[in-house]
Residue, then its C-alpha position, 0 to 999 in steps of 0.5 A: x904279383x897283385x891282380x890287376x884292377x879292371x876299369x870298372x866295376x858296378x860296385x866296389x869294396x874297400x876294405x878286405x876285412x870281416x865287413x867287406x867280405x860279408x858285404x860281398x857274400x851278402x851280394x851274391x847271396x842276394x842275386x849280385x853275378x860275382x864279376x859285378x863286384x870288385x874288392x880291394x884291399x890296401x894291404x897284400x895280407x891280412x893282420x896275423x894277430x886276433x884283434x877281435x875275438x868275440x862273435x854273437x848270436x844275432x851275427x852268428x845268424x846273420x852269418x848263418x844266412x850266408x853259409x858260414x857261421x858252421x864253418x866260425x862255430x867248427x873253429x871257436x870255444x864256444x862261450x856259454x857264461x860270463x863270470x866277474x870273480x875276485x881274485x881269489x876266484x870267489x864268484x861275485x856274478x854272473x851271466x849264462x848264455x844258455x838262457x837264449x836257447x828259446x830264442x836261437x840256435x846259437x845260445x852262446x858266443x864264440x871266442x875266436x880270433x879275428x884273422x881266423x874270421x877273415x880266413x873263413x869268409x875269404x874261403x867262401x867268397x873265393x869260393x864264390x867268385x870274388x877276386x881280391x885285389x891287393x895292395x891297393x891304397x886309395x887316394x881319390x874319390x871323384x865324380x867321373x866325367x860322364x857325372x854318372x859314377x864315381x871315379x876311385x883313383x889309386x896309389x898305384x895309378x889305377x883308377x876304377x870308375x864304379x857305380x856304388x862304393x862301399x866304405x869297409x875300410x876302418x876307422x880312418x876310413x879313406x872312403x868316409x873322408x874323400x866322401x866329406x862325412x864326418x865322425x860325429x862323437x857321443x856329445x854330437x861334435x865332429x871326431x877328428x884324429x887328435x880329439x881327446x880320448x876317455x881316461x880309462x884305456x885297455x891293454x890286450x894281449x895274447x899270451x901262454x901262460x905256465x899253468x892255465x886255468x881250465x876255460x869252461x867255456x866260461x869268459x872270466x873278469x876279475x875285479x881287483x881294486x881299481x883295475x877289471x882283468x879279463x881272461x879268455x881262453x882261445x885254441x891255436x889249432x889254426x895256427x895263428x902263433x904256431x905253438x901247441x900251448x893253450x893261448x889266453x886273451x888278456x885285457x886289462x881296464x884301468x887308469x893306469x896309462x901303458x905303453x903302446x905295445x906292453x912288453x912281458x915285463x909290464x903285462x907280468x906287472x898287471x898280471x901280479x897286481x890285477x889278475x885272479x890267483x892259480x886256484x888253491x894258490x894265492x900266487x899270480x899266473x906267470x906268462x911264458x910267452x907274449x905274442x901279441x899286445x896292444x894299447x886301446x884308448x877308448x873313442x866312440x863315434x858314428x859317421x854322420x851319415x852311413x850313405x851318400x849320392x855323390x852324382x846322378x849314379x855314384x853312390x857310398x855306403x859305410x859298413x863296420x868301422x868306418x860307419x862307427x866306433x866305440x869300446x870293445x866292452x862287450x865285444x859288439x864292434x865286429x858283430x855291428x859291422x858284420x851285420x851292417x854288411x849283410x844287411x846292406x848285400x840284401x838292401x843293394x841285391x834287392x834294390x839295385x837299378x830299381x826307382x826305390x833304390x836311393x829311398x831303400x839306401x836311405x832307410x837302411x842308413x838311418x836304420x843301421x845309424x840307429x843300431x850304432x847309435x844303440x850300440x855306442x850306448x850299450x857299450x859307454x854303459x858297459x865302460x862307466x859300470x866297469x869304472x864304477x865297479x872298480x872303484x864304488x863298492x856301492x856300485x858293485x852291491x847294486x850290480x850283484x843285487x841286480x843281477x841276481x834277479x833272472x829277469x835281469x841276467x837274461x835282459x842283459x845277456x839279450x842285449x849283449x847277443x845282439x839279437x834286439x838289435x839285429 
């Protein structure tokens, strides 16, 4: 049985995923009493598949704050060097995280799936007081009839009047509609559902594979022609498909138009054409098992505004991807929205009820509007040097040169960590 829903709540989460849970830890961590806060969430469980599968330096420190980034650090590969080969395994360039170790305690990135993530930040927010309430799907948001809050209806009938929303519930986020915020894309044009998708579109899979390569806590890319091949290793010892076999993260870029969920047959097809060779072998990986897959098409988008006051105390806020949207090159789209939500605990705990509050809210909000804003910017270069790489030997030379220069190895592992744009 789901557990009941109160009537009213100071403040409610929608969204149970990794930035509505680290919005609510970040609220107790900054004075917020547990009974203040509400979570909801519109499924009774949580996805069983890995999605997003990096965490980086600047979030591992905002996690950190929190409590939580040993427990994530205890249960990942930890990623130490990025590496684009051919498929012969010839390296062509790389990048290694060690470079950060002047500038935190965390110079690496972690590889570990997303639902695990979720469980580690649902342990410590139960552990803390939070209840999760589930299914519950919102499907109205209004001023309530004193015009002081905001009146959150339900699905199921319930209706919870509360003081501040925030808006956790991804990229179709309801919050974000019912508030009347658009998504705005790259060229500043409102992005509705059936607006049109970059070209270039990814395949992501989990997979075992008969003859694994050795991880190295290294994240492998391999360049083919006209398609990149990205292979990341990822331990199972949490249980997530239940097998002793070493599980690998797929991702294939190309221009090629796959299927919505590709089959073995189709991922064994990219792996023959795409991927890099066994080592001493000029034959193909083959996959004994699939256990999870997906097609992403490629948007990029930021709400128009992350916050609004919608009466005299009815106010949203949008953290992770329901504020913003974008390629999961680089694997930023996770770490931007858990920092949103820490920052934003700290922002509400420090500011709540007092005069400066809106004024607070305001200033956070174009402030994280700024970071996303940065972030769609690193990751749509991230995606037209991939495209150009795979198909402009010139590009590829220029690449190589460049990122032969230390200099310019650390700028970019500094940008991808996340650390200049915490």
């Amino acid at each position: 049985m789901p557990i009941p829903l109160p009537r009213h709540a100071k403040i409610l989460i929608v969204g149970a995923g990794p930035a509505g849970l680290a919005t609510g830890l970040s609220l107790i961590k900054h004075g917020v009493n547990p009974q203040d806060i509400v979570v909801v969430n519109r499924v009774a469980q949580a996805e069983n598949t890995s999605r997003a599968i990096v965490i980086h330096s600047a979030t591992l420190e905002a996690l950190d704050s929190l409590g939580c980034a040993e427990d994530l650090v205890s249960r990942a590969v930890k990623g130490t060097r990025f590496q684009m080969q051919s498929r012969s395994g010839t390296p062509l360039f790389g990048l290694r995280f060690s470079s950060l170790d002047s500038y935190t305690k965390f110079p690496f990135f972690l590889i570990i799936p997303q639902n695990i993530t979720e469980q580690v930040l649902e342990k410590h927010a139960k552990a803390l007081g939070i209840k999760i309430h589930s299914p519950y799907t919102v499907v109205g948001m209004k001023t309530s009839e004193s015009g002081e809050g905001l009146d959150v209806s339900f699905e199921s009938g319930d209706v919870v009047s509360a003081n501040f929303v925030v808006g956790a519930d991804g990229a179709r986020s309801v919050i974000r509609q019912l508030a009347g915020i658009d998504f705005m894309g790259s060229d500043g044009a409102p992005l509705h559902d059936d607006s049109p998708t970059e070209s270039l579109q990814s395949v992501i899979a989990d997979v075992s594979l008969s003859s694994p390569p050795p991880s190295n806590n290294t994240l492998y890319a391999t360049l083919s022609d006209g398609a990149l091949c990205i292979l990341a290793p990822f331990e199972d010892s949490h249980g997530l498909y239940k097998t002793d076999q070493p599980i690998h993260r797929l991702v294939f870029l190309s221009n090629v138009a796959p299927p919505s969920q590709p089959p073995l047959e189709v991922l064994q097809k990219y792996v023959d054409d795409w991927a890099p060779f066994m080592p001493s072998s000029d034959q193909s990986y083959r996959i004994s098992e699939v256990y999870w897959s997906s097609r992403f098409r490629h948007r990029s988008a930021a709400a128009a505004t992350f916050y609004k006051k919608l009466s005299t105390n009815g106010r949203i806020f949008l953290v992770g991807d329901a504020a913003h949207i974008h390629s999961p090159a680089g694997g930023q789209g996770m770490n931007l929205g858990l920092r949103d939500a820490v920052g934003l605990g700290a922002i509400i705990g420090g500011h709540f009820g007092a005069d400066d509050f809106d004024e607070a809210l305001e200033k956070h909000a174009v402030e994280r509007r700024g970071r996303a804003v940065k972030t769609i910017g690193l990751t749509n270069t991230l995606l037209a040097g991939a495209r150009n790489i795979m198909s402009n030997s010139f590009v590829y030379w220029a690449l190589k040169t460049l990122l032969a220069i230390p200099f310019v190895q650390g700028a970019v592992v500094w940008r991808l960590s996340g650390l200049g744009n915490r």
